[in-house]
C-alpha positions, 0 to 999 in steps of 0.5 A, a space after each residue: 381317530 380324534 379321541 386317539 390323538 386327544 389320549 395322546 396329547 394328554 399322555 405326553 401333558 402328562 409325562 412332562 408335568 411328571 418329568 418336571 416335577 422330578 427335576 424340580 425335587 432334585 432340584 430343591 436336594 441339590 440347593 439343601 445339600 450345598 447349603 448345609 455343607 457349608 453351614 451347621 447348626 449348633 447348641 450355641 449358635 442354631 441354624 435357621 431355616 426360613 420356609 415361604 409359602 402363600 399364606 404363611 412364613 415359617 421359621 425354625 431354629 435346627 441344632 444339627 449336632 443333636 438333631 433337633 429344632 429347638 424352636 419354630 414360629 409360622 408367621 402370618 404375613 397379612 399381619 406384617 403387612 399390616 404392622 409394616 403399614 402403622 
């Protein structure tokens, strides 16, 4: 009896962990879709876009008409701190 309720406690842990994934996904589709109907990136003036991460920043610069990147940077943030700090 104990095991069944410790299977069903694990059971419903997970469905939630899944459930807020998914909202989470959708989520983060909703913001990039407000975002790029409003701002377009060009030849002469490229769209930037910014992705953070614990270790790292990346950067990157998108031309939409052509569907490319034109340049990309990952930045490691240890070394701007330590350029913040001199």
């Amino acid at each position: 009896m104990l095991v069944n309720k410790l299977e069903e406690k694990q059971v419903k842990l997970q469905a939630k962990k899944e459930a807020m994934a998914l909202s989470k996904e959708y989520r983060r589709k909703r913001i990039k879709m407000r975002v790029r109907k409003n701002i377009d990136g060009t030849a002469t003036t490229p769209r930037l876009s910014v992705f953070r991460s614990n270790k790292s920043i990346y950067a990157q610069l998108i031309d939409d008409l052509a569907g490319t990147t034109c340049c990309q940077l990952p930045l490691l943030i240890n070394l701007l701190k330590r350029k913040g700090q001199n």
